[in-house]
C-alpha positions, 0 to 999 in steps of 0.5 A: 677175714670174718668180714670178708666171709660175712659179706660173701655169704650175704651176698650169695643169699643175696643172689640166690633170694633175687633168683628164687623170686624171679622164678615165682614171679614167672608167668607160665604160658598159656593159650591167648587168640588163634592165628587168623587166615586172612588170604588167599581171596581167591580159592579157584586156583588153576595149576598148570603143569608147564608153569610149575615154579611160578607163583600160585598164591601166598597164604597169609594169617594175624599171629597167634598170642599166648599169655606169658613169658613170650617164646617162639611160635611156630606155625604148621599150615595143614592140608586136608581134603575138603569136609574131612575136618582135618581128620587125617591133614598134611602139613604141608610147610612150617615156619615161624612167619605169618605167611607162606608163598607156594609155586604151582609144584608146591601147590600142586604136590600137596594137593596130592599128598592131601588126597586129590587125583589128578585130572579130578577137579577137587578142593582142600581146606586149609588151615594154619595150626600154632604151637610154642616150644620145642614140644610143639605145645598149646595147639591155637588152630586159625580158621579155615579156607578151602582151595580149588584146583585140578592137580596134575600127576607130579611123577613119570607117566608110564604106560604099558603097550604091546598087541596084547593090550586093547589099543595094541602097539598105537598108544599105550595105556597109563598105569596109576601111581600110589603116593605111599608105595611108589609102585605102578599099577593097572587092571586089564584085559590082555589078549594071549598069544601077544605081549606088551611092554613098559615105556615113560611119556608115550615114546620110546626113548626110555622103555622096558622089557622083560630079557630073562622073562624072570620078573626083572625089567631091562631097558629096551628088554624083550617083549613080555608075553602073555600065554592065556587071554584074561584080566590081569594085574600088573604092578611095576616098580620103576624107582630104582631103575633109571640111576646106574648101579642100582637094582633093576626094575621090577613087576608082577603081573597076575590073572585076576 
């Protein structure tokens, strides 16, 4: 019995000495050589807003390498726009290839997101940026290539049209979207005595008007009116509007 519980012993100090060296002997990680990007060759790249699943490009680095114990790199490809030195970027796509494709949609949403408008030919530099572990540690950022394109709008295109507007009831004038609150705005003259309304893609399929005149937007709701010519602006919130159920649309239009 005294032999067996010497040999026990011996052996977890046998164990717990092999573990305590295997910890020592561990090389912490540490930062090695950035990713390199190494495509896309060409950077004008044309988005065309019919064609939005089909390919764009496929951007391509060498990985990253840390000096250590090997551990899972994961990579961020970042988006900013051109000569604001990644000063606010977008990461676009994370993954822990060396390479990522994008649509003409992907491509052109974070264009986007990156701060270009659309119809406005602009540029992005684009880099990829290298980190291990769950705590996204050692940042390795890669080099950088910039892209050019024109982005198209990647939201509806709603309007506003009425004879109180400039163009009256033949066409409308389209409202612009904010990235960040989803709401539609536009500043106009609008001509008193006369009215207007909302409608999607120039038709009038899907349109809005103003039933209560309280503020709220019904599909194919009254004429909304303007008492005093001025320049106002009016600011609509359609993104809860077209799913049943749902609160109604909303807008505010205030003289300027």
């Amino acid at each position: 019995m005294k032999n067996s519980i010497k040999l026990l012993i011996a052996f977890v100090s046998v164990v717990a000495f092999s573990c305590t060296d295997d910890v020592e002997d561990r090389t912490a990680v540490t930062e090695g050589t950035a990713p390199v990007l190494k495509t896309p060759s060409t950077v004008d790249i044309a988005l065309d807003h019919n064609s939005p699943n089909d390919p764009a490009t496929t951007i391509v680095w060498d990985h990253a390498f840390y000096n250590g114990t090997q551990t899972v790199v994961s990579y961020n490809i970042e988006f900013d726009e051109a000569g604001n030195n990644f000063a606010s970027p977008t990461v676009v796509a994370t993954t822990n290839e060396k390479f990522k494709a994008f649509t003409i949609g992907d491509l052109n949403a974070a264009a986007l997101n990156a701060g270009i408008a659309p119809f406005v030919p602009g540029s992005v530099d684009v880099r990829v940026k290298a980190t291990v572990g769950s705590l996204a540690a050692l940042p390795q950022v890669s080099n950088t290539i910039t892209l050019n394109m024109t982005p198209y709008p990647a939201w509806p295109n709603w309007g506003i049209i009425g004879s109180a507007t400039p163009t009256g009831w033949g066409s409308d004038t389209n409202m612009d979207y904010d990235l960040t609150t989803h709401l539609y705005s536009i500043t106009m003259e609008l001509t008193g005595g006369n009215a207007f309304k909302f409608r999607l893609d120039d038709g009038w399929s899907v349109n809005f008007g103003d039933n209560g005149n309280d503020l709220s937007l019904e599909s194919n709701g009254a004429d909304i009116p303007v008492a005093v010519t001025g320049t106002y602006t009016v600011v609509a919130n359609f993104s809860t509007s077209t799913v049943g159920g749902m609160p109604p649309a909303s807008y505010t239009i205030t003289l300027q």
